[in-house]
C-alpha positions as CSV (number, residue, x, y, z in Angstrom):
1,X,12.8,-90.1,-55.1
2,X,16.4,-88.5,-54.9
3,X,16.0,-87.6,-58.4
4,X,12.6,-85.6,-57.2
5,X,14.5,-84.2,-54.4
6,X,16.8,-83.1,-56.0
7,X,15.0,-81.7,-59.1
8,X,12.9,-80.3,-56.8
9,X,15.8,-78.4,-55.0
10,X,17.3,-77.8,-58.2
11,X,13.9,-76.0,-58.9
12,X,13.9,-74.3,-56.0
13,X,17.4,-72.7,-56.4
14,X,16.4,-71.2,-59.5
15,X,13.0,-70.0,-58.4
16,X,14.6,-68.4,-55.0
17,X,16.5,-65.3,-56.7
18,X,13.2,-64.3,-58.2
19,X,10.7,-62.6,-56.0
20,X,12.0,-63.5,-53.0
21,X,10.7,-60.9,-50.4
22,X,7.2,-60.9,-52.3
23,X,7.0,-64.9,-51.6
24,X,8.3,-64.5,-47.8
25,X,5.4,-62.1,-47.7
26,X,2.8,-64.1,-49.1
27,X,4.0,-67.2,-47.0
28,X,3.9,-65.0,-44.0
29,X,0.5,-63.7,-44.4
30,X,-0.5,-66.6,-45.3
31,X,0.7,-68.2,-42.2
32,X,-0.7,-65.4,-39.7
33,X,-3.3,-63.9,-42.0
34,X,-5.6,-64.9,-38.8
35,X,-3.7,-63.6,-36.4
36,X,-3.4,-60.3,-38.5
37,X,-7.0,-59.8,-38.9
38,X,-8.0,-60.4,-35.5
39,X,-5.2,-57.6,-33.7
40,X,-7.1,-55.4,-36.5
41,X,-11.0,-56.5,-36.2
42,X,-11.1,-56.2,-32.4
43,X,-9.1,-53.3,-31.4
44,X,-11.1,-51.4,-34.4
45,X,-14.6,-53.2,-32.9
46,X,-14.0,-51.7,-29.4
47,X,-12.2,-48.0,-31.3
48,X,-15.5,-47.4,-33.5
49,X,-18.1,-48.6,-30.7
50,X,-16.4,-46.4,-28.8
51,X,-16.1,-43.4,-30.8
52,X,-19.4,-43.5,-31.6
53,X,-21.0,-44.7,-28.2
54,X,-19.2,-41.1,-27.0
55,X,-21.5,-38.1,-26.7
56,X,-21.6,-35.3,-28.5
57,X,-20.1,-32.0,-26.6
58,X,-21.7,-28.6,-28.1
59,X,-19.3,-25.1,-27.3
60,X,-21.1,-21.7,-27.2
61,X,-19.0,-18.5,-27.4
62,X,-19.8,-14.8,-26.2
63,X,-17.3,-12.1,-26.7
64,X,-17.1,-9.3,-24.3
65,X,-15.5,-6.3,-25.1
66,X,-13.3,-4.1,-22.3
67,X,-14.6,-0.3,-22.7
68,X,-12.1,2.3,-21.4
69,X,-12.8,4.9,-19.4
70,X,-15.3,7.6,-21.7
71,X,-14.6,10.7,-20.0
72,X,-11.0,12.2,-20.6
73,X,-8.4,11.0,-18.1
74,X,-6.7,14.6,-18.3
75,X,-10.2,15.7,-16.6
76,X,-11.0,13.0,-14.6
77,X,-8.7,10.4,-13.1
78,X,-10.1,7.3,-11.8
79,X,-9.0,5.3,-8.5
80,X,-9.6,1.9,-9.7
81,X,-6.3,1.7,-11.6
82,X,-6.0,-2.6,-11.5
83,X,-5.0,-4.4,-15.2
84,X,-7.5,-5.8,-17.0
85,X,-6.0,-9.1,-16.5
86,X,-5.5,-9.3,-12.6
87,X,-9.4,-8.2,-12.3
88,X,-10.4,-10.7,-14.7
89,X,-8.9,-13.0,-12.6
90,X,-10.7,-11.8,-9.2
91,X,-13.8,-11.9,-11.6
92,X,-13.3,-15.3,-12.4
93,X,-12.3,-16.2,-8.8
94,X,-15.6,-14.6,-7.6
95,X,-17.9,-16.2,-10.6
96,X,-16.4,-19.8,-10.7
97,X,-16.7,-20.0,-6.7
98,X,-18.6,-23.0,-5.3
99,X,-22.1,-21.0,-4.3
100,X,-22.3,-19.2,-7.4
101,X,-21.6,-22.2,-9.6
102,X,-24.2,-24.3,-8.0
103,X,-26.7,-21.8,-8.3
104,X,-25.9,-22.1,-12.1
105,X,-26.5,-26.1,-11.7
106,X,-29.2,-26.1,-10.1
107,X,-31.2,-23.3,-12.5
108,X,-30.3,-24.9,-15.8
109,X,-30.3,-28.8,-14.2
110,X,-26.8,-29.4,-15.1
111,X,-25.0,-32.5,-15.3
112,X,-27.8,-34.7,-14.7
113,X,-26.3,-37.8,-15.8
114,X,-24.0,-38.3,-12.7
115,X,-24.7,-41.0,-10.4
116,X,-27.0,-40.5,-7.9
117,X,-25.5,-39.6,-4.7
118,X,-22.9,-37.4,-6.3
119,X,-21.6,-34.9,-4.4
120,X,-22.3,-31.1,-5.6
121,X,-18.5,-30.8,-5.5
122,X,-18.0,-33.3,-8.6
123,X,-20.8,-30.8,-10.4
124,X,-18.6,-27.6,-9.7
125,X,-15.9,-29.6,-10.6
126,X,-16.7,-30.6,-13.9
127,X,-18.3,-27.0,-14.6
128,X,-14.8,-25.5,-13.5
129,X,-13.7,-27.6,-16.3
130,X,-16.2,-27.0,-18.9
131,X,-15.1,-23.5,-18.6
132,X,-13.1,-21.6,-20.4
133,X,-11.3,-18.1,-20.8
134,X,-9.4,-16.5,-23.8
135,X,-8.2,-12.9,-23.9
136,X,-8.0,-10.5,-26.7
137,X,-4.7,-8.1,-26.8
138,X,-4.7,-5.3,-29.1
139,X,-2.3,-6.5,-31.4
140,X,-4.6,-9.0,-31.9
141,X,-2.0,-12.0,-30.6
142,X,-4.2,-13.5,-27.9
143,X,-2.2,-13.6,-24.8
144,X,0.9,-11.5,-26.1
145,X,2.3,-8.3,-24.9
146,X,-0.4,-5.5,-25.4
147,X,-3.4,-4.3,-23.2
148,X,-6.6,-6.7,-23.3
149,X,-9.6,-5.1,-25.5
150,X,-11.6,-8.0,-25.1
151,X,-12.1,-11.8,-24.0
152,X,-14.1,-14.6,-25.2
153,X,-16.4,-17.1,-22.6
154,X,-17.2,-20.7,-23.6
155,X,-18.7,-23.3,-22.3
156,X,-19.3,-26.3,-23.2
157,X,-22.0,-29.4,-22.6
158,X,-24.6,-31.8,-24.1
159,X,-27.4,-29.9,-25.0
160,X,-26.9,-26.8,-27.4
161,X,-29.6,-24.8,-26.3
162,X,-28.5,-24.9,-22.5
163,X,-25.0,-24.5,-23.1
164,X,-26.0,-20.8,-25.0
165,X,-27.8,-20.0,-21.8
166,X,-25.1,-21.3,-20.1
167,X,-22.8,-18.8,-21.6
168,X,-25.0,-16.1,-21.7
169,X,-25.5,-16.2,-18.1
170,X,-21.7,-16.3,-17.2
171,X,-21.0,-13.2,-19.3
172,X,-24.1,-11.2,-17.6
173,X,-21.6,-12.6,-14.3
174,X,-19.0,-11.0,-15.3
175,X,-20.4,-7.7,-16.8
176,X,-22.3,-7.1,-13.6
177,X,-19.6,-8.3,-11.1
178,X,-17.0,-6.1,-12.7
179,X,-19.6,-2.9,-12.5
180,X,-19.9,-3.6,-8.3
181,X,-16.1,-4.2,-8.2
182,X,-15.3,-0.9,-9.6
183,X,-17.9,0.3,-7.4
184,X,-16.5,-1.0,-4.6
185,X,-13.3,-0.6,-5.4
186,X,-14.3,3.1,-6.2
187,X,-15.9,3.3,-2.9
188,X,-13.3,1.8,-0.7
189,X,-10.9,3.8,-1.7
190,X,-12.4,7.1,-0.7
191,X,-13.4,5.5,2.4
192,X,-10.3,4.9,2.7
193,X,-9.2,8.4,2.5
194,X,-11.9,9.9,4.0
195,X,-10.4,8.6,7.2
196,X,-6.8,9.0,6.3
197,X,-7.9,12.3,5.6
198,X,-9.9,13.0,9.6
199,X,-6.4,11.1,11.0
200,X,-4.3,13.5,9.3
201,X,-6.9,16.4,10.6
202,X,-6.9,15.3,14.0
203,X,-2.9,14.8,14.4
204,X,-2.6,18.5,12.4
205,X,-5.0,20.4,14.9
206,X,-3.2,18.5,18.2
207,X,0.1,20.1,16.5
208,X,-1.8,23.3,15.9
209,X,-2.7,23.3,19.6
210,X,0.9,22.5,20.7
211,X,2.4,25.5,19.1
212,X,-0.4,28.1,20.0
213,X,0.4,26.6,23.6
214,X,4.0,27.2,23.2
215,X,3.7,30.1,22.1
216,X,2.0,31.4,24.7
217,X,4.1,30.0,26.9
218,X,7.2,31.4,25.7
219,X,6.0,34.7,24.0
220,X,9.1,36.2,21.9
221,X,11.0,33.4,23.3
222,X,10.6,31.5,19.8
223,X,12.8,31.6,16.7
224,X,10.6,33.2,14.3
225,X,10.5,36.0,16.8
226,X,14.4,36.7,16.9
227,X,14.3,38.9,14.1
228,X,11.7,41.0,15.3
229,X,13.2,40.9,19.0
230,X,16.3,42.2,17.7
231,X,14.9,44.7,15.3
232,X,13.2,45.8,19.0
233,X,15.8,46.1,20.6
234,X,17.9,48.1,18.3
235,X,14.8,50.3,18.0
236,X,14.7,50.9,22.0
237,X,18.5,51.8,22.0
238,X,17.9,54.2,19.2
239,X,14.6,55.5,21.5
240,X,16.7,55.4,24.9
241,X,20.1,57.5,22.7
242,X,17.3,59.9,22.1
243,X,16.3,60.2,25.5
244,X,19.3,61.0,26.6
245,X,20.0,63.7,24.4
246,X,16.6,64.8,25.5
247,X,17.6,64.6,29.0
248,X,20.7,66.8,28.5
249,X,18.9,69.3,26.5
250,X,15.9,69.5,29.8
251,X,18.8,69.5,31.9
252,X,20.7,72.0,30.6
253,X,17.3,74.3,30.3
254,X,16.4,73.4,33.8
255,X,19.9,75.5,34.8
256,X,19.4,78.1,32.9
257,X,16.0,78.6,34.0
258,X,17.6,77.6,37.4
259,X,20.2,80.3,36.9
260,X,17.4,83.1,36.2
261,X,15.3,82.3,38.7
262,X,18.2,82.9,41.4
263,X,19.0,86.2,40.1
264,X,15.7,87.0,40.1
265,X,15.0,86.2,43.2
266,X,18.1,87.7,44.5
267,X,17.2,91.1,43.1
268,X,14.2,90.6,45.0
269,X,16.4,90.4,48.5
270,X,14.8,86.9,49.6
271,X,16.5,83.7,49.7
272,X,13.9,81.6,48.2
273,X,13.8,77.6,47.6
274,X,15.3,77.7,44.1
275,X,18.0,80.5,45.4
276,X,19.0,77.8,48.4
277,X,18.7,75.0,45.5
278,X,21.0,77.4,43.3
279,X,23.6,77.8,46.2
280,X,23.5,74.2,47.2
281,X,23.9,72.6,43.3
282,X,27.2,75.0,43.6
283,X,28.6,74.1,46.6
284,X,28.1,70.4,45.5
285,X,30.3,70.9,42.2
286,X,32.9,72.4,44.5
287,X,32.9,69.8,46.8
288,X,33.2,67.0,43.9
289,X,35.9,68.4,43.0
290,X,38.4,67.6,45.9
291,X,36.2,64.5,47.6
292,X,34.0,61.3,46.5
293,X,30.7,60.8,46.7
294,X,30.7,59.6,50.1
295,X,31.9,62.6,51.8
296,X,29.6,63.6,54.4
297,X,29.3,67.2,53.3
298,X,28.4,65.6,50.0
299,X,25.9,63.1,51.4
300,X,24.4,65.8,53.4
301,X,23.8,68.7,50.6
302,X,22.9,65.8,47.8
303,X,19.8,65.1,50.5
304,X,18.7,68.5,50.9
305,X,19.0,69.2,46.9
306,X,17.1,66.1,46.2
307,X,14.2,67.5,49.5
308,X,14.4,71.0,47.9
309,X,13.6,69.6,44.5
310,X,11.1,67.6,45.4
311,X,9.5,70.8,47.1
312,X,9.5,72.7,44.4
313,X,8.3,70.0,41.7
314,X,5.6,69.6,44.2
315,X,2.3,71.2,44.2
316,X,1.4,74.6,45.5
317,X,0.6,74.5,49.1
318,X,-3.1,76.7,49.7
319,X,-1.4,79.3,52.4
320,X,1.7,81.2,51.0
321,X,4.6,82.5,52.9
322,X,5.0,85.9,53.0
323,X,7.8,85.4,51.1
324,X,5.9,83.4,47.9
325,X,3.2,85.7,48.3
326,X,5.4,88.5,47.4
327,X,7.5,86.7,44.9
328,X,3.7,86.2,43.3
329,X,3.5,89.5,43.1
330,X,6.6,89.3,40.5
331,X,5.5,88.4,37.2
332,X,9.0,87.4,36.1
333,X,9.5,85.2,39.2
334,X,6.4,83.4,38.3
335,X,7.0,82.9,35.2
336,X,10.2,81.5,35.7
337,X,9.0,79.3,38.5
338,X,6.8,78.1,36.2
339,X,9.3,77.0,33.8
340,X,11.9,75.2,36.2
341,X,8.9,73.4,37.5
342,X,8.1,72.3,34.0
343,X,11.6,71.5,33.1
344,X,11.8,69.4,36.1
345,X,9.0,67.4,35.5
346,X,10.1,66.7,31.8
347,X,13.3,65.7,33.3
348,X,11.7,63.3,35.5
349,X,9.3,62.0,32.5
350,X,12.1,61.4,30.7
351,X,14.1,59.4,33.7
352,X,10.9,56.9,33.6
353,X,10.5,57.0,30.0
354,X,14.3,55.7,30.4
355,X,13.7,53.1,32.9
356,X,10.7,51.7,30.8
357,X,12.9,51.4,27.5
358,X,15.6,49.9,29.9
359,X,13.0,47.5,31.2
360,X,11.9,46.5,27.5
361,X,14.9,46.1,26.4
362,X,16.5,43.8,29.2
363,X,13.0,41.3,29.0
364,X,13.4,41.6,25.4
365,X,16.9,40.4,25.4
366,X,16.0,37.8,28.2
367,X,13.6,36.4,25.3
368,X,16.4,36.2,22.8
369,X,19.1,34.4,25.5
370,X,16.0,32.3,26.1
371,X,15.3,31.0,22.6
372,X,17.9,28.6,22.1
373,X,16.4,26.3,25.1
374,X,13.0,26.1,23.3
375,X,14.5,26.0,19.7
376,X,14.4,22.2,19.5
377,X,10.9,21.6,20.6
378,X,10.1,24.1,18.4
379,X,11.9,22.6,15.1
380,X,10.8,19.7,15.8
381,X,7.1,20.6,16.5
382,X,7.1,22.6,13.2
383,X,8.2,20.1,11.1
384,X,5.4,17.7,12.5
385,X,3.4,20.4,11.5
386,X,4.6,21.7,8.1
387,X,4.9,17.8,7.4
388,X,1.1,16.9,7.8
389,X,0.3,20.1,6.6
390,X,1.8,19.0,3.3
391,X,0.1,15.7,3.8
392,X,-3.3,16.9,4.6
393,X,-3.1,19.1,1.4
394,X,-2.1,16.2,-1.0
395,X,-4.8,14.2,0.9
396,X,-7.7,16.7,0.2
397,X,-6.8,16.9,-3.2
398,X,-6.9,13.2,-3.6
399,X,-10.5,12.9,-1.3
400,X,-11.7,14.9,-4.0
401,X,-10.1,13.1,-6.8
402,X,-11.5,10.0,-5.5
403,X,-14.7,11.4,-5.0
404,X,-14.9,12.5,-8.5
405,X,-14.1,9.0,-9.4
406,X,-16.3,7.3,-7.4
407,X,-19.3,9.1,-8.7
408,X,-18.4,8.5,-12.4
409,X,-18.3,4.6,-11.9
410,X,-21.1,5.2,-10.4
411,X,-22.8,6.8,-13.4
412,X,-20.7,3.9,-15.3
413,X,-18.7,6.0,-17.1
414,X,-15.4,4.7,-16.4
415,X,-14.3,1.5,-17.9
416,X,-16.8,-1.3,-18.1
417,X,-17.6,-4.7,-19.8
418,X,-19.9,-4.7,-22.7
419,X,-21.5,-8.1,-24.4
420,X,-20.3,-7.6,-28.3
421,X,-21.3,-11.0,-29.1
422,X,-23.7,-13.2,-27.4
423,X,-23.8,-16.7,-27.7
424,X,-25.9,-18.7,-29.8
425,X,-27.0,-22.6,-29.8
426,X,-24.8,-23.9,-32.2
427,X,-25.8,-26.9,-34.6
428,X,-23.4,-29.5,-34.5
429,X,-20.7,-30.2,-32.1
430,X,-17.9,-29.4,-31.8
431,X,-16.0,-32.5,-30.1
432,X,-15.8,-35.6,-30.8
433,X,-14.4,-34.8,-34.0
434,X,-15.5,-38.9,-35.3
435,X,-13.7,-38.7,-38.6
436,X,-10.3,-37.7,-37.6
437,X,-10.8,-40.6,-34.8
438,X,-11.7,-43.0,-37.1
439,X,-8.9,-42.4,-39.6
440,X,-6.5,-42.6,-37.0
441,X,-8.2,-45.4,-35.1
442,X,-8.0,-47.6,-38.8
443,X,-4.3,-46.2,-39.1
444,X,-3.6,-47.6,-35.7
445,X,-5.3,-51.4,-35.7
446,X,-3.4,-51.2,-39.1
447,X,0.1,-50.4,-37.5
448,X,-0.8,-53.2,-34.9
449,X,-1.7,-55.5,-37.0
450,X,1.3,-55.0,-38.6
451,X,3.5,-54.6,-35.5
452,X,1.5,-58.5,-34.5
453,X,2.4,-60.1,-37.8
454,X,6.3,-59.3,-37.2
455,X,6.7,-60.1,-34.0
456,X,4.8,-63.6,-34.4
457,X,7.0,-64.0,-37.2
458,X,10.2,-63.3,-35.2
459,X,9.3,-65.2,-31.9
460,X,8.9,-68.3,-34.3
461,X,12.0,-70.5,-34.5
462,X,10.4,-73.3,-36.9
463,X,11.4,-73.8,-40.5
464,X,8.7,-73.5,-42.6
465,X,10.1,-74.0,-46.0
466,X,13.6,-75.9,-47.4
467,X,14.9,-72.5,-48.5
468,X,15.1,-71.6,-44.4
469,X,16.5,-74.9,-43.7
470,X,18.9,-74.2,-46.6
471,X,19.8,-71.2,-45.1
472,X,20.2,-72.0,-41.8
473,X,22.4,-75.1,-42.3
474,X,24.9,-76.4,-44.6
475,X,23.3,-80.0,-44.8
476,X,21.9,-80.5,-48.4
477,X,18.6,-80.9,-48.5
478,X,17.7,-84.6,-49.8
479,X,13.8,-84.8,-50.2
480,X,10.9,-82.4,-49.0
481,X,7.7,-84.5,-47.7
482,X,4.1,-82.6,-47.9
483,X,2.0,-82.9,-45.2
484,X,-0.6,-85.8,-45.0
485,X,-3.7,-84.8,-43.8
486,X,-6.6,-87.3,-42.8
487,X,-9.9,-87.0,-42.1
488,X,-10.0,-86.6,-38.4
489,X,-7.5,-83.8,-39.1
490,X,-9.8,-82.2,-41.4
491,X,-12.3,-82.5,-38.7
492,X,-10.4,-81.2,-35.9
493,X,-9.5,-77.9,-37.8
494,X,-13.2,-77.7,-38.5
495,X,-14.1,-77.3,-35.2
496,X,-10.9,-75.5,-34.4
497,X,-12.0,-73.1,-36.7
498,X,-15.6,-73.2,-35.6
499,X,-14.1,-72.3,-31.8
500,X,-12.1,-69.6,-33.1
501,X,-15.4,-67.7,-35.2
502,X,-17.2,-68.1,-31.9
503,X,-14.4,-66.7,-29.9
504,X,-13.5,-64.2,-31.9
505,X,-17.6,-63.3,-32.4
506,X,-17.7,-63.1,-28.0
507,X,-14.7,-60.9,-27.9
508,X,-15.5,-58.5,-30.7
509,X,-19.3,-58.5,-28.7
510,X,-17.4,-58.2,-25.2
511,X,-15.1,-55.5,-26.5
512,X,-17.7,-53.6,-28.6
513,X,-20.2,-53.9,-25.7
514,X,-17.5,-52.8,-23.5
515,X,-16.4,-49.8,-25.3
516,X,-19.8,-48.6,-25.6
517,X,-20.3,-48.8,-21.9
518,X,-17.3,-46.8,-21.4
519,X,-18.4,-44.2,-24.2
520,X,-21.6,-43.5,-22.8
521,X,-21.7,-40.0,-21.2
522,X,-17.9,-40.2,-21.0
523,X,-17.2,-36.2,-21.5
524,X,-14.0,-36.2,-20.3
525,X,-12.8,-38.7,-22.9
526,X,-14.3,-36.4,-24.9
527,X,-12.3,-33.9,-23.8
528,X,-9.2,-36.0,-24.0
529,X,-9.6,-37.4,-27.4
530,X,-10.8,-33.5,-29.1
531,X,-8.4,-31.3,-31.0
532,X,-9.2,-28.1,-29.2
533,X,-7.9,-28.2,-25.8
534,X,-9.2,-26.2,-22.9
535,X,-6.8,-23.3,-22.4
């Protein structure tokens, strides 16, 4: 028997150089081969009932293209001036709310497969989901820099047909919302200005009515009327200079005709009014000479000068003296009369055309000391004024710019949404994508099959063949004995094995079973497992 051993290890040690890792294979898979097949079989049982227990999820598309505005913007502007992508996002906000989405459940009988008692929240929910939104940018780069020409809808469910509906009803939604938007949008904002526009009326007339009220208040007194106040004045000296001149040129007449009349008279022998007013204007000069003005001589002949005067500027009385009737009878003496009496009166005319140029020109200069105290009020009124003046202008013209506006998206000329593309029941699905699952669910049992065989293989510490023992310790290796088996051993891995079929049969049933179960209607693991990802 040593002679076997060790011919038998001798064999041994020859045979281990060849092949080694092929034979550590084969005794490995030989060993778990069970083990192996069973991490495959039933993960890939519950994988493939799975996949195909899962329902099929149809997508419909409909492309919408954005329309600018189709009359020139260098003719008319219009008011609703929001990006593309903000109002798509109010759209969206306004279409995917609760109401409106449960109207859309409730027409096409939507997700009728959840449970009964479901709450109408769970159906929005899932239709929120089942929604999607992609935008087109010019340089056709999806959701890169660049204004949006156009977007794509889907939606996606069970049956085809419904799920084009679907879709086709949601883009009508958001053709027809975005036309009342702009309308509104349009509408609001003349509204808007049409009141802006009586505000700024109302606070301009109240400023209107201040300054005709201060104005009447303090005529001239403003400061726009300085200039023509002072140009006034200077005109009245100039007038009251002439005067004068006029006064000294009457006055000097008036002594000459004076002067005539008293020799005329006195060739006539009678000492009439203008001969005494001659004699006393004479006496008067001599007097100033050697006293003031308050000398009673002076006092006394200034009175009866200014009593004479007045006589003879007055009217004619109806019975003359004897004297005045014979003067009459002088044509000269008339005629000079008549003269001096006219002189005089000029004189006078002049004096109150004096005092009336005097007058004008003090209450015109009392206006232009007055004008400072009423300057601030006034500044401050006008630039109120001038200030919502300029405001009320720039508010008509954009009233009627919004106007304009408002009536062209009314006539839905300004920028709109129009259905290029509507969607169409497609004819297979479009998730789950079964193939690609199935090659990776068969790549994956395979990897744990795999991954199963090592780690059993690692996690056991027996020896299995005198090579291992050889290896592991440096006792020689005397004699190898083979493995008796009896009957009743045969027997018992009969029925072990039996027990193991069965087993293996229930699992595989209770996995497959259960996988189908969990497949069934299971959308969202549709979702989950699909390539395409809602974006």
């Amino acid at each position: 028997m040593r002679n076997d051993g060790v011919g038998s290890m001798h064999e041994e040690v020859d045979e281990a150089p060849k092949g080694v890792a092929v034979d550590r294979i084969r005794a490995v898979w030989s060993r778990r081969k069970w083990l192996a097949v069973l991490v495959f079989v039933i993960p890939l049982t519950g994988a493939v009932s799975l996949i195909m227990a899962l329902p099929n999820v149809y997508r419909s598309s409909a492309s919408v293209l954005v329309e600018r505005q189709q009359l020139p913007e260098d003719l008319v502007r219009t008011t609703v001036n929001s990006e593309v992508e903000i109002r798509l996002r109010t759209l969206s906000a306004e279409i995917l709310s609760r109401a409106r989405l449960e109207q859309l459940v409730r027409r096409f009988g939507l997700y009728s497969d959840l449970k009964e008692g479901a709450s109408a929240e769970e159906a929005v929910g899932r239709m929120r989901r089942d929604i999607t939104l992609q935008l087109t940018s010019a340089d056709q780069q999806g959701r890169a820099a660049g204004p949006t020409i156009a977007f794509a809808l889907r939606y996606q469910g069970r049956d085809p047909e419904t799920v084009a509906l679907v879709t086709n009803a949601l883009a009508s939604f958001y053709v027809e919302e975005n036309l009342k938007v702009r309308e509104r949008l349009a509408a609001g904002t003349t509204e808007f200005l049409r009141a802006q526009l009586e505000q700024t009326k109302k606070r301009l007339d109240e400023q209107e009515r201040r300054l005709s009220e201060l104005s009447r208040q303090h005529m001239g007194e403003l400061p726009p009327q300085q200039q023509g106040n002072l140009a006034r004045i200077e005109s009245l000296t100039d007038q009251m200079r002439g005067n004068r001149v006029e006064q000294v040129r009457a006055q000097e007449r008036r002594d000459i005709l004076a002067g005539q009349l008293t020799q005329a008279e006195a060739n006539s022998g009678i000492e009439t009014d203008a001969m005494r007013l001659a004699r006393l204007r004479h006496e008067l000069a001599s007097l100033r000479v050697k006293y003031t003005d308050k000398w009673p001589d002076i006092i006394r002949i200034k009175d009866e000068i200014a009593t004479l005067e007045q006589k003879l500027t007055s009217p004619e009385p109806k019975t003359k003296t004897p004297e005045a009737a014979a003067l009459s009878l002088t044509p000269e003496v008339l005629r000079l009369r008549d003269a001096l009496r006219a002189t005089t009166t000029e004189i006078g005319l002049l004096k109150e055309e004096e005092q009336r140029l005097r007058r004008a020109q003090e209450q015109l200069q009392k206006r232009v000391d007055n004008a400072p105290q009423h300057e601030p009020e006034y500044q401050e009124l006008t630039r109120d004024y001038e200030t919502n003046k300029n405001l009320y202008r720039g508010l008509v013209q954009r009233y009627e710019t919004a106007q304009i506006g408002e009536d062209m998206e009314q006539r839905q000329q300004g920028e709109r949404f129009r259905i290029l593309d509507s969607a169409a029941a497609s004819g297979t699905p479009f998730a789950p994508n079964r193939p690609r699952l199935l090659v990776v669910t068969v790549a994956l049992c395979l990897g744990l099959a795999g991954a199963a065989l090592v780690l059993a293989e690692v996690l056991d510490t027996s020896f299995h063949s005198a090579a291992d023992l050889r290896s592991t310790t440096a006792v020689p290796v005397l004699v190898r004995i083979p493995s008796i088996v009896t009957e009743a051993d045969t027997r018992r891995q009969r029925w072990r094995f039996r027990f193991a079929v069965v087993g293996t049969v229930v699992a595989l049933l209770l996995v497959g079973g259960g996988s189908y179960v969990l497949g069934v209607g299971n959308e969202q693991l549709v979702q989950m497992l699909s390539r395409e990802r809602n974006t």
